[in-house]
SEGU-510570 format. One record per residue (C-alpha): residue in three letters; y, z, x; residue number from 1. Coordinates in steps of 0.2 Angstrom, whole numbers, plus 5000, padded with zeros to 4 digits. Each point is the difference from the previous one (the first is absolute). Layout:
// SEGU-510570
<nulo:ALA | yy:Y | zz:Z | xx:X | paza:NUM> $
...
// end
This chain:
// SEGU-510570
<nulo:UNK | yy:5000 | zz:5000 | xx:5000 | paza:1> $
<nulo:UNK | yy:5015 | zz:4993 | xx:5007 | paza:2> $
<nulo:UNK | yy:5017 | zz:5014 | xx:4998 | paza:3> $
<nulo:UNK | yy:5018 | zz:4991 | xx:5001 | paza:4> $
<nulo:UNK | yy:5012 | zz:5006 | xx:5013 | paza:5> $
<nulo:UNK | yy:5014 | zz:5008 | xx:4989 | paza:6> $
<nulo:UNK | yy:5015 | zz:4989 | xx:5001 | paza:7> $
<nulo:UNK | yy:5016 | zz:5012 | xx:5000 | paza:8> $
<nulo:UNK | yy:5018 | zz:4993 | xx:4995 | paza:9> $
<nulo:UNK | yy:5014 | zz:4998 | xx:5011 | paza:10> $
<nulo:UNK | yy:5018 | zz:5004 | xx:4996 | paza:11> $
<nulo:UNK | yy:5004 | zz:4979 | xx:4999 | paza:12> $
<nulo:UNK | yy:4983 | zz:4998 | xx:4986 | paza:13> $
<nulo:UNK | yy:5006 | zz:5012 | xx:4991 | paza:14> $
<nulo:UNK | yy:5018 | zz:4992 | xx:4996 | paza:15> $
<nulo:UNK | yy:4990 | zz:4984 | xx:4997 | paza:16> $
<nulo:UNK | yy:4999 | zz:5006 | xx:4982 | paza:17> $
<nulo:UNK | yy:5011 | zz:4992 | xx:4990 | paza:18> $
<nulo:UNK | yy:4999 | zz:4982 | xx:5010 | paza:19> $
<nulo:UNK | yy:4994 | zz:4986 | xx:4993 | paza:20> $
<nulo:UNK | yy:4983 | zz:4995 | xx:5002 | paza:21> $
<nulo:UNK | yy:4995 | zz:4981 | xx:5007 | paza:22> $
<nulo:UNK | yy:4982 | zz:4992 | xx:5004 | paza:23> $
<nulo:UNK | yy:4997 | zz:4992 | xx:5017 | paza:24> $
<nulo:UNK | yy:5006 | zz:4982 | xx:4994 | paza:25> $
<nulo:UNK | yy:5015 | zz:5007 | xx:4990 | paza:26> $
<nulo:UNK | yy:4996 | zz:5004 | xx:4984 | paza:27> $
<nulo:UNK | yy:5010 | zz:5014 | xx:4989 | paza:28> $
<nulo:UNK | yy:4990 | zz:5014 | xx:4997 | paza:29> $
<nulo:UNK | yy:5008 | zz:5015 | xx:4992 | paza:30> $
<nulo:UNK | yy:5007 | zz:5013 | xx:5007 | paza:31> $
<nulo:UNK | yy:4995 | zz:5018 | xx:5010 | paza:32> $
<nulo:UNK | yy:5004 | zz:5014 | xx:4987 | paza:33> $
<nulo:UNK | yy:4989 | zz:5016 | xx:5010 | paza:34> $
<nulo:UNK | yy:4982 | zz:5003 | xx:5008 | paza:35> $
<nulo:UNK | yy:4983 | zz:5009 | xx:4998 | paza:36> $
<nulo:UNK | yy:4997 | zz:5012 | xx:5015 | paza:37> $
<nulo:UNK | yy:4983 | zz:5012 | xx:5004 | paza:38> $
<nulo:UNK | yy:5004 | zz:5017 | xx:5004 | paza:39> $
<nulo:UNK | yy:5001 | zz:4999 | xx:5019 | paza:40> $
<nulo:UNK | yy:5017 | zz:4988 | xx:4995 | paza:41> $
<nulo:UNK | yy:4988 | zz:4983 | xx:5004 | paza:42> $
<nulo:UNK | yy:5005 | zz:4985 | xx:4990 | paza:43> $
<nulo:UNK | yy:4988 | zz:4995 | xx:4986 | paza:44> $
<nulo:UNK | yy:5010 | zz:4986 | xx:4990 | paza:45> $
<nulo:UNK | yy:5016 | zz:4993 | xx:4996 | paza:46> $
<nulo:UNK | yy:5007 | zz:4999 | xx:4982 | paza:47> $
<nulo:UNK | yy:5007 | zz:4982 | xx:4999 | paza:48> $
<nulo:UNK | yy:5009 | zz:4996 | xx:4981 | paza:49> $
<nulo:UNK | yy:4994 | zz:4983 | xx:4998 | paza:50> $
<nulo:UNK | yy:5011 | zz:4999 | xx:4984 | paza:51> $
<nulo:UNK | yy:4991 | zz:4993 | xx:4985 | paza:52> $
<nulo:UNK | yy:4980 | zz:5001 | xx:5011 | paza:53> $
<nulo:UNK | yy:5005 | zz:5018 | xx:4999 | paza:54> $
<nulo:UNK | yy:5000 | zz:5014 | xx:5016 | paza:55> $
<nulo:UNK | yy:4987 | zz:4996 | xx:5014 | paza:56> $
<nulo:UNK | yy:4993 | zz:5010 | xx:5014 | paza:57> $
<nulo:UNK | yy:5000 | zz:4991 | xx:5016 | paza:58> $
<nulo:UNK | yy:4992 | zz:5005 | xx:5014 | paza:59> $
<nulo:UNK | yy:5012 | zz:5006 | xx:5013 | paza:60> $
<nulo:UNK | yy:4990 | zz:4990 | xx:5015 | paza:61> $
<nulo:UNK | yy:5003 | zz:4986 | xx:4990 | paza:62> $
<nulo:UNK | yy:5020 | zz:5002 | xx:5004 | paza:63> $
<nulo:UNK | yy:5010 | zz:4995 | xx:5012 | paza:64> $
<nulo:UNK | yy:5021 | zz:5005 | xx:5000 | paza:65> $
<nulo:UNK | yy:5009 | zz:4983 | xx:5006 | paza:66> $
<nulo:UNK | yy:5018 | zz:5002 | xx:4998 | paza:67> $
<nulo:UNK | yy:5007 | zz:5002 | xx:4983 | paza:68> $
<nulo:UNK | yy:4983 | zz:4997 | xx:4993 | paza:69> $
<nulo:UNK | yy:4982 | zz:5007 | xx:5000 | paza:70> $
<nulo:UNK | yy:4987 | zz:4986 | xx:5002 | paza:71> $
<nulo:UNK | yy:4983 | zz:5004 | xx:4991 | paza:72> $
<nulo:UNK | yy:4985 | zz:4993 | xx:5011 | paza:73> $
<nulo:UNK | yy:4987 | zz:4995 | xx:4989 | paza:74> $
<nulo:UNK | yy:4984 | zz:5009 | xx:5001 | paza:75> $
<nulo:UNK | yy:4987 | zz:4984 | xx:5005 | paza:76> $
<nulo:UNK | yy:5014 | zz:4997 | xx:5015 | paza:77> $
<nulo:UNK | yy:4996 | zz:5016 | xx:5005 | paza:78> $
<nulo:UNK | yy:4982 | zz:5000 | xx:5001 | paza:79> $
<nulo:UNK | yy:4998 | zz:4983 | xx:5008 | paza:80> $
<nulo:UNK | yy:5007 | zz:5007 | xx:5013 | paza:81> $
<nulo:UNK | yy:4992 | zz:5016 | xx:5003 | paza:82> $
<nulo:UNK | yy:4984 | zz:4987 | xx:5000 | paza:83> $
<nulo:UNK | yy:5006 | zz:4988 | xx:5010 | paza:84> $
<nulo:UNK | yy:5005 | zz:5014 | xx:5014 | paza:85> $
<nulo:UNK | yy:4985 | zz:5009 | xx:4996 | paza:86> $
<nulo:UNK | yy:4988 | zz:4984 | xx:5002 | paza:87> $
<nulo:UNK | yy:5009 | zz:4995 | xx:5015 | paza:88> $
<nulo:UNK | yy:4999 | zz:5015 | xx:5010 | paza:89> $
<nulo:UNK | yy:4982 | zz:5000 | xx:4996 | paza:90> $
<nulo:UNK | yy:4997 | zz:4982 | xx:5005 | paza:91> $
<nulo:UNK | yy:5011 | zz:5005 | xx:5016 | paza:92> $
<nulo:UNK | yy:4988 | zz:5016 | xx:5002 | paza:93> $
<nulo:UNK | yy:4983 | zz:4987 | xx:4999 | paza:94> $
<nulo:UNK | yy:5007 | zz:4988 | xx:5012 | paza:95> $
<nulo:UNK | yy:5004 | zz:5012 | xx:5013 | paza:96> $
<nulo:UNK | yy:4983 | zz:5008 | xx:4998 | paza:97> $
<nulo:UNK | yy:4990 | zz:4981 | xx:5001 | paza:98> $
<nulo:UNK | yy:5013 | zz:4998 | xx:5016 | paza:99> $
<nulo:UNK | yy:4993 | zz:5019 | xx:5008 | paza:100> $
<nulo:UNK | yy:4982 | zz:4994 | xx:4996 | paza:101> $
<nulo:UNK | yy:5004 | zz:4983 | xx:5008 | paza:102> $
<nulo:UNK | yy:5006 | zz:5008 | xx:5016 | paza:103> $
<nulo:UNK | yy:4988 | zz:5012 | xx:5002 | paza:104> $
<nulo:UNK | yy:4980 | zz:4998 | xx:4992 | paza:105> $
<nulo:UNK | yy:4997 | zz:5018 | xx:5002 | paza:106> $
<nulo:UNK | yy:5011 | zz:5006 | xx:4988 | paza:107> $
<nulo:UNK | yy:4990 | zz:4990 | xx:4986 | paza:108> $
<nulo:UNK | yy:4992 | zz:5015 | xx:4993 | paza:109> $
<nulo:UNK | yy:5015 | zz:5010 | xx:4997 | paza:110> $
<nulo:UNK | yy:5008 | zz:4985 | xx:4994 | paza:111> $
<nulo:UNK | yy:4988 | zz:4999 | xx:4986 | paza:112> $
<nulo:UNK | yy:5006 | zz:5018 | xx:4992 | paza:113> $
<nulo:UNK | yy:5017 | zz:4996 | xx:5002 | paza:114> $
<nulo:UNK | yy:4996 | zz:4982 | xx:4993 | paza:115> $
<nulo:UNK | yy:4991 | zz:5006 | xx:4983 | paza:116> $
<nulo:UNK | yy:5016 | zz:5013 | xx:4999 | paza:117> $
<nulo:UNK | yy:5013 | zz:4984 | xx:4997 | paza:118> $
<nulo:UNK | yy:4989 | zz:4989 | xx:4991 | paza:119> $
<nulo:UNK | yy:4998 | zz:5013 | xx:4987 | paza:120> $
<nulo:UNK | yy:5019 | zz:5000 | xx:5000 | paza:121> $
<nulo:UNK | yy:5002 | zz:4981 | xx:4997 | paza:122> $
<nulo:UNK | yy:4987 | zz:5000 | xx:4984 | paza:123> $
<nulo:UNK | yy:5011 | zz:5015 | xx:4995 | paza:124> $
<nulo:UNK | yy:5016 | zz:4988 | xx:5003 | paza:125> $
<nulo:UNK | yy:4991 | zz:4987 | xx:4994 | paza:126> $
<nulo:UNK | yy:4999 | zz:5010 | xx:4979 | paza:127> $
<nulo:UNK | yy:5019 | zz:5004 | xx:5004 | paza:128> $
<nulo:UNK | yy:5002 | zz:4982 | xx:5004 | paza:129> $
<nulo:UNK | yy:4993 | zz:4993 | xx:4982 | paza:130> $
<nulo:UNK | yy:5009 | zz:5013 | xx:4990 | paza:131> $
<nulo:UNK | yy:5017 | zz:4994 | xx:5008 | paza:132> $
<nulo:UNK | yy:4996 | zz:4982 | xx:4998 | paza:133> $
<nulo:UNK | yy:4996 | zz:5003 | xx:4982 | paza:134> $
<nulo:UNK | yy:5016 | zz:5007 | xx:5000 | paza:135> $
<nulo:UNK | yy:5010 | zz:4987 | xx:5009 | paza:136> $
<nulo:UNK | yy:4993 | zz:4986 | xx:4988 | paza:137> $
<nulo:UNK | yy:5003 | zz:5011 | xx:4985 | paza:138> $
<nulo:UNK | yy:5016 | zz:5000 | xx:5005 | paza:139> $
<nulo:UNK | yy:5003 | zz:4981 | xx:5006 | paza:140> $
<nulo:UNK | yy:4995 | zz:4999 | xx:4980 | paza:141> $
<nulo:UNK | yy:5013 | zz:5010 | xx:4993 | paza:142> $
<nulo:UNK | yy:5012 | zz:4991 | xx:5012 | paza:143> $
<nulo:UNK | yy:4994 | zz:4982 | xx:4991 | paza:144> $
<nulo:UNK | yy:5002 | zz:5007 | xx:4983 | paza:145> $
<nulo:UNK | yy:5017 | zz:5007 | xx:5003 | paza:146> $
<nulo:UNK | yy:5005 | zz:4980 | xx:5009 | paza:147> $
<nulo:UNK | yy:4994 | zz:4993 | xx:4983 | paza:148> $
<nulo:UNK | yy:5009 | zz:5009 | xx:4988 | paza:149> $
<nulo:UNK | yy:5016 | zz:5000 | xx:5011 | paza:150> $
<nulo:UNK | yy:4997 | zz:4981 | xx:5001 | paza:151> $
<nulo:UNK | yy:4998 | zz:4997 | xx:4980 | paza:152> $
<nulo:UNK | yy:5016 | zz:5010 | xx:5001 | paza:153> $
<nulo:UNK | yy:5011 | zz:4992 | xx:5011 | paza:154> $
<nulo:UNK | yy:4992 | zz:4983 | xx:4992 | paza:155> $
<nulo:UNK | yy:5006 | zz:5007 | xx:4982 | paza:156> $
<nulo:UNK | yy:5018 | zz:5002 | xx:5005 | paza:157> $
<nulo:UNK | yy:5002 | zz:4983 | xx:5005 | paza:158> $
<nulo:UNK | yy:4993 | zz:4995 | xx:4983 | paza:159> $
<nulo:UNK | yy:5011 | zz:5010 | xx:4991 | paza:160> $
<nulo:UNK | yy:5013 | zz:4992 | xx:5010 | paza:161> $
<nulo:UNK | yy:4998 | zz:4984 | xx:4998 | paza:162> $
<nulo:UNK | yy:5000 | zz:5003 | xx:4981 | paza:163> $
<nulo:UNK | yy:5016 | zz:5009 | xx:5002 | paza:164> $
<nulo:UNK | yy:4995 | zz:5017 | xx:4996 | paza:165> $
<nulo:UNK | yy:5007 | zz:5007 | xx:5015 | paza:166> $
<nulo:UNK | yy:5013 | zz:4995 | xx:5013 | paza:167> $
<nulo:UNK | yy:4997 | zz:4990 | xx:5014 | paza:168> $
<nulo:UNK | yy:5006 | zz:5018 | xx:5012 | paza:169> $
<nulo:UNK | yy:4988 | zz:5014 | xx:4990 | paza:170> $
<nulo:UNK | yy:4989 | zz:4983 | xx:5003 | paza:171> $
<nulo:UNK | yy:5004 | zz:5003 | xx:5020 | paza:172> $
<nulo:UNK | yy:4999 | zz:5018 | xx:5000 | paza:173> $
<nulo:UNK | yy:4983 | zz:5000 | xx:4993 | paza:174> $
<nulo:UNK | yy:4994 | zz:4990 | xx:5015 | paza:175> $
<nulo:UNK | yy:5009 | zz:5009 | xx:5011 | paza:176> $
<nulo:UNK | yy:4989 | zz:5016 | xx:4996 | paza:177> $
<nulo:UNK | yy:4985 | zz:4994 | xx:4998 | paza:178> $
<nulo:UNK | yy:5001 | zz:4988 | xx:5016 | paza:179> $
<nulo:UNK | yy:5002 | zz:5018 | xx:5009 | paza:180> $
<nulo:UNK | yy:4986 | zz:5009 | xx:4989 | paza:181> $
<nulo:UNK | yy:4988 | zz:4984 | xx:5007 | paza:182> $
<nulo:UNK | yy:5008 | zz:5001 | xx:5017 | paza:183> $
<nulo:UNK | yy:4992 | zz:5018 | xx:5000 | paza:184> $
<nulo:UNK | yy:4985 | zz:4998 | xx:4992 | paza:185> $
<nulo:UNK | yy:4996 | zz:4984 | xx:5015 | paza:186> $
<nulo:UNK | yy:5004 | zz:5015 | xx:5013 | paza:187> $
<nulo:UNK | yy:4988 | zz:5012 | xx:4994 | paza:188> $
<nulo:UNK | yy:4987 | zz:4986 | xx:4997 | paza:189> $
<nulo:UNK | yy:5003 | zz:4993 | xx:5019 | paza:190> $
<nulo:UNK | yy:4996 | zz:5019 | xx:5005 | paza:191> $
<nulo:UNK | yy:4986 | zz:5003 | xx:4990 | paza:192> $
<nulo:UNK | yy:4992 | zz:4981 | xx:5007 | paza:193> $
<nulo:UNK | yy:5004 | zz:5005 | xx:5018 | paza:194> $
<nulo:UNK | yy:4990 | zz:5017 | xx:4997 | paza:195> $
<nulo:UNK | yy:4986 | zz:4993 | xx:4991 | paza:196> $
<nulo:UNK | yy:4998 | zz:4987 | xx:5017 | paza:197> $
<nulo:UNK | yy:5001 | zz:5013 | xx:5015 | paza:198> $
<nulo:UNK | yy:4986 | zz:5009 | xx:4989 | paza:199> $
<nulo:UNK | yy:4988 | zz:4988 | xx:4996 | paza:200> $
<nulo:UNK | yy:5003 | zz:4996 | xx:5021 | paza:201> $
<nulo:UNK | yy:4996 | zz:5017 | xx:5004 | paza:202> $
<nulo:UNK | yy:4985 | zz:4999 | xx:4989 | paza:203> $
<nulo:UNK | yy:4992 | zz:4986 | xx:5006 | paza:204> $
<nulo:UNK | yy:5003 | zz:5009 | xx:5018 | paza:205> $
<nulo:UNK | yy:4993 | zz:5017 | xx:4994 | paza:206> $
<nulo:UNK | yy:4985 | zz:4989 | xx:4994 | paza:207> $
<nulo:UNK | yy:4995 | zz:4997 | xx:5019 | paza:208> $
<nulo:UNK | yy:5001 | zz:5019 | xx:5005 | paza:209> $
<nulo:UNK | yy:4988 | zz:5010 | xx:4986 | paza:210> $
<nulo:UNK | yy:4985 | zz:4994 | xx:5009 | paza:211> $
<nulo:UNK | yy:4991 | zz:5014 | xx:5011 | paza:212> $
<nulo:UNK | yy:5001 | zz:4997 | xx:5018 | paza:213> $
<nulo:UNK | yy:4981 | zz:5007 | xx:5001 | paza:214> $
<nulo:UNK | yy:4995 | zz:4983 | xx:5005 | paza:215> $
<nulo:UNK | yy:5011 | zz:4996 | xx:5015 | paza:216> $
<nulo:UNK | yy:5017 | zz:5006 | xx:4999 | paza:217> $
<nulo:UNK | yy:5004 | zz:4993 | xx:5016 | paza:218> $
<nulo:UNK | yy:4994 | zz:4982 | xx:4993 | paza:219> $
<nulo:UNK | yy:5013 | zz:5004 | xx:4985 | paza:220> $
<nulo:UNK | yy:5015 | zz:5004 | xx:5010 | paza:221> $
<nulo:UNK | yy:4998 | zz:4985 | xx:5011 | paza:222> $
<nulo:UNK | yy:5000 | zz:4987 | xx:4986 | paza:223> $
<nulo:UNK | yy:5014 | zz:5008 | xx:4991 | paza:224> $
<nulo:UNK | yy:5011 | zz:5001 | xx:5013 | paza:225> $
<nulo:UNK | yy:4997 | zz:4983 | xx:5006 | paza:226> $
<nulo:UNK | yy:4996 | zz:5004 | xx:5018 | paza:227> $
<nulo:UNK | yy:4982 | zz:4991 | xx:5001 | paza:228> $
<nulo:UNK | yy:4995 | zz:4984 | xx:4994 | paza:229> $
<nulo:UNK | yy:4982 | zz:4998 | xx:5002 | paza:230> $
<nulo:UNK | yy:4996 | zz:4977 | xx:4998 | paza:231> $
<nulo:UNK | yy:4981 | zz:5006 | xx:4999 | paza:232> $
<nulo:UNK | yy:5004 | zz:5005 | xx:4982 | paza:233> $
<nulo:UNK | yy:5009 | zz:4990 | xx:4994 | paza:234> $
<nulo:UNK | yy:4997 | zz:4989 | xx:4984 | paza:235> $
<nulo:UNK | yy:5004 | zz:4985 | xx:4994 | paza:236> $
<nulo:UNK | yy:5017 | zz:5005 | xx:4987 | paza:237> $
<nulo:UNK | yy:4997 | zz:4994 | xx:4982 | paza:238> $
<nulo:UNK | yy:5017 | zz:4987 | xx:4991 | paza:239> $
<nulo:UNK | yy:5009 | zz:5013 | xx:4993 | paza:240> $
<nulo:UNK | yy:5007 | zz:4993 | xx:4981 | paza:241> $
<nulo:UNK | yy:5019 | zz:4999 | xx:4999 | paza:242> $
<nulo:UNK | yy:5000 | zz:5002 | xx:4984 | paza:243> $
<nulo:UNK | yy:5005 | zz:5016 | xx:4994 | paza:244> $
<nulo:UNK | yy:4989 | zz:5013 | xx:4994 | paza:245> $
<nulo:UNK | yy:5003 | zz:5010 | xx:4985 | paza:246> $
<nulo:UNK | yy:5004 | zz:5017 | xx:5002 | paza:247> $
<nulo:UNK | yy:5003 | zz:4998 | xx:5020 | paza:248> $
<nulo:UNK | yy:5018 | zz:4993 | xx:4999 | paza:249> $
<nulo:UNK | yy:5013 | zz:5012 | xx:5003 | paza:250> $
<nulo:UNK | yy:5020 | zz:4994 | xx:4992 | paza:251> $
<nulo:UNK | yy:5013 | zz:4999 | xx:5015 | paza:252> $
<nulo:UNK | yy:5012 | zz:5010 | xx:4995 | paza:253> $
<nulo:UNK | yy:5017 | zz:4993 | xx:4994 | paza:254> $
<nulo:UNK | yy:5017 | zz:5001 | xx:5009 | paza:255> $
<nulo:UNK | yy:5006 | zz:5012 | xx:5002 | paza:256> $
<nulo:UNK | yy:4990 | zz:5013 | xx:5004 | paza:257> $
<nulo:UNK | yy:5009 | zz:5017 | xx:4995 | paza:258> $
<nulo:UNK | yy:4987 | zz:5011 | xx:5013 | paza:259> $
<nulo:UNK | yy:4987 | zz:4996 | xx:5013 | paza:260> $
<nulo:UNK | yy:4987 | zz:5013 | xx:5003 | paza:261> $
<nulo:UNK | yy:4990 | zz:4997 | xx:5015 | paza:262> $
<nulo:UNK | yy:4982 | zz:5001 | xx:5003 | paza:263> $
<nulo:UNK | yy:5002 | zz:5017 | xx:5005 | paza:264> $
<nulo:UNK | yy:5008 | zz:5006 | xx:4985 | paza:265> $
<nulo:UNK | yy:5018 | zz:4998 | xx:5011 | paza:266> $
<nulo:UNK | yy:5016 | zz:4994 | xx:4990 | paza:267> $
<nulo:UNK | yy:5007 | zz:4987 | xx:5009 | paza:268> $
<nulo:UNK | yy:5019 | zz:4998 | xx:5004 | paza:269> $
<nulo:UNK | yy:5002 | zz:4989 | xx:4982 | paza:270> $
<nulo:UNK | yy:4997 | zz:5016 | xx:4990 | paza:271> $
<nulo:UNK | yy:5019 | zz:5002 | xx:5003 | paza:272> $
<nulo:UNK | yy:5004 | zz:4985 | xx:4987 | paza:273> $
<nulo:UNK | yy:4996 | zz:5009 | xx:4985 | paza:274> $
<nulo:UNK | yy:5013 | zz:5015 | xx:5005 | paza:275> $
<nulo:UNK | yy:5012 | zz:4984 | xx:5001 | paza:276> $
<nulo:UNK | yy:4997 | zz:4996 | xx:4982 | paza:277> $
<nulo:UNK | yy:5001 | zz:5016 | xx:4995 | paza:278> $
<nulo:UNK | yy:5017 | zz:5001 | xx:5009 | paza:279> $
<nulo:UNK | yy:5007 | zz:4981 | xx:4994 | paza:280> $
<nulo:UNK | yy:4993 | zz:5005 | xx:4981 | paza:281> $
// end
């Protein structure tokens, strides 16, 4: 049973009540109004008046203070990366262990222990893993539905227009919001792809790890690694299809692309161009 490490309020979050409250792509939220703390003065939640949806409890991990404004983290951005730096450091952790085994053959036998040790990790990673990605397309379907009716929308407006039942500027004004309501749908869509990619690549890397070194260990590292290339066993390569293979093809991400996470689990330096929409909104 995992016990979270109480998070305790600084003078500066305290005064964020009252600020408005924006997502990572710019989107109006509602607005801080007070917090839920445990005894030992830890945050729990933040209250959020989300105006007709009502009060909601955020929690306060998922809150960052930028400015004038407190941007809310969504919760599926939050654990991709825990699993993404999690996973990495694991994969990091295997290679290094393959790379011991590789240098010195003695070592194979306690290399074994600590081998079984991190594959059980990665098939633990790996039922983390499938609930997140159930969560990212659950998401990536809301994020279609919301396109669609802001499309009919927007497609509306000009109808009415064109038949004179509103002006040609409520007509512009219309477009106005909802091109900036698509423009931050597109950036949370771009994230959510660009996640969906650096896991299915750790996956299919994970994949050539869980195997027990009991065999030959040192035979392993080798071939990973690339350092050997042995003709004798090599075989003829069978054509490999170009056409695509249902359920293998992974959607390049559109441009822009609001935040990179590395393999690792590491932000890279682009995670600073969803502050700047923040700041520009």
């Amino acid at each position: 049973m995992k016990f979270r490490t109480p998070i305790l309020m600084s003078k500066e979050e305290i005064e964020f009540i009252g600020k408005q409250v924006k997502d990572m792509y710019g989107t109006y939220i509602g607005k801080v109004i007070g917090t839920i703390t445990d005894i030992d003065g830890s945050v729990q939640t933040v209250g959020v008046d989300c105006g007709s949806e009502g009060l909601k409890q955020i929690a306060f991990e998922q809150l960052v203070i930028q400015g004038q404004y407190v941007i809310f983290i969504p919760r599926w951005r939050l654990d991709a990366q825990r699993l993404l730096r999690e996973k990495g450091l694991t994969m990091r952790r295997i290679r290094a262990l393959m790379d011991i085994v590789s240098e010195n053959d003695d070592m194979k036998e306690d290399a074994e222990l600590i081998h079984e040790k991190y594959r059980i990790k990665l098939l633990t990673l790996d039922e983390t893993e499938k609930q997140i990605k159930e969560k990212l397309e659950k998401r990536l379907a809301e994020l279609e539905s919301q396109l669609k009716s802001i499309r009919m929308l927007r497609f509306d407006a000009k109808l009415q227009n064109k038949s004179n039942e509103i002006s040609d500027a409520k007509f512009d004004l219309v477009k106005t919001h909802t091109v900036e309501i698509i423009e931050h749908i597109e950036h949370e869509k771009a994230e959510i792809t660009s996640i969906q990619r650096r896991i299915n690549d750790l996956s299919v890397e994970s994949g050539e790890r869980i195997e027990s070194p009991k065999q030959d260990v040192h035979s392993a590292a080798i071939s990973y690694l690339g350092k050997v290339e042995d003709p004798s066993t090599s075989v003829p390569q069978t054509p490999i299809s170009t056409s695509p293979v249902i359920g293998t093809s992974i959607p390049t991400a559109p441009t822009p692309q609001p935040v990179a996470i590395g393999a690792d689990g590491d932000e890279a330096q682009q995670d600073s161009d969803w502050l700047k929409r923040i700041s520009s909104s």
